[in-house]
N, C-alpha and C positions, 0 to 999 in steps of 0.2 A: 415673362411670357404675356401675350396680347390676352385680354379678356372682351368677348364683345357679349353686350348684354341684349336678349332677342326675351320674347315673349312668349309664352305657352299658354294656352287658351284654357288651361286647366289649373295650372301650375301660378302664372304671372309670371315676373320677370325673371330669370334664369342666367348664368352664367356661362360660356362656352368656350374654346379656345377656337382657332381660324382650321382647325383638325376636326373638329363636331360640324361643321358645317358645309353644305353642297348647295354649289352655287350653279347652275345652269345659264345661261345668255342665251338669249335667242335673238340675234341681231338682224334677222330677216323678217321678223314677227311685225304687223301692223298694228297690231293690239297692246298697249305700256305692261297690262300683266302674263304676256308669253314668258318672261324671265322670272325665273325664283329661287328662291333660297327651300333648305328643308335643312331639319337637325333632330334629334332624337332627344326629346326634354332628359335631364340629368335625374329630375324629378320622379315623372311618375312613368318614364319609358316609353310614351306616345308619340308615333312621329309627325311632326310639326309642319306643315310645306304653308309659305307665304311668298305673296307677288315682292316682284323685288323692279323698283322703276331707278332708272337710271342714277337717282341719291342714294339710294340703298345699293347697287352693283359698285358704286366708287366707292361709300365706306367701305362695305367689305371686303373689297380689292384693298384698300389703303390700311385695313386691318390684319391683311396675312393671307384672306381667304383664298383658296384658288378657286379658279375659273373652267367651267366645262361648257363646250358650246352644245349649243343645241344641233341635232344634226337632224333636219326633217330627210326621210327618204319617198319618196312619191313611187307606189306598187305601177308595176307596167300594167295596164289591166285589157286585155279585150274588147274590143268593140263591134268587131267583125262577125258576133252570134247573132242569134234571136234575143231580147229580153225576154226576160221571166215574167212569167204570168201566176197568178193568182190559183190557178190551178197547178199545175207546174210545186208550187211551193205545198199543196195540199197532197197531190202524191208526193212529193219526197216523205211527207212526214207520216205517211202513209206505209212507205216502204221502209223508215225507220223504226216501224212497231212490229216489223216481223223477223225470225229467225236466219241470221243468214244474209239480210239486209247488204253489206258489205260487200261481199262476194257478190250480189247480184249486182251488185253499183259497177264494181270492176268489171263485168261482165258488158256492161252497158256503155263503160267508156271506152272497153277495150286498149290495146296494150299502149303502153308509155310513147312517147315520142323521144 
């Protein structure tokens, strides 16, 4: 069985199999630390997460590890409102302090589309 030795910032170096360890990829990322690993120390039970640059994605590939890609999903968002205003954010929180709140929200957006 593989043994790969990774670090724990409480613990020091630690032992793990390529089964203790999650490996993310994020190959559309601009950034070297979008990709990482995480592991759950044997030690003291803290979960671990470290940047993983493309030396560290091949050892751990070439050590067992598997591979999970990163999947970004981008929300549809609206554009076609008003933006919000600074009062706007003041009543809501306004209407969040009274009974019933809710109901009156749904009131206001009226039914589902």
């Amino acid at each position: 069985m593989t043994t790969i030795r990774a670090t724990c910032p409480t613990c020091g170096e630690v032992g793990l199999t390529p089964e203790d360890i999650e490996l993310r990829i994020d190959d559309g990322a601009q950034q070297d630390d979008a990709s990482f690993y995480a592991f759950t120390c044997p030690e003291c039970t803290d979960r671990v997460r470290k940047p993983a640059d493309q030396r560290i994605v091949r050892l751990l590939l070439s050590g067992g590890v598997e591979a999970h890609r990163v999947v970004k999903v981008r929300p549809s968002i609206r554009t076609d409102g008003p933006r919000i205003s600074h009062d706007d954010l003041l009543d809501f929180h306004t209407l969040l302090a009274t009974d019933g709140w809710f109901d009156h929200l749904l009131d206001t957006v009226g039914p589902s589309v």
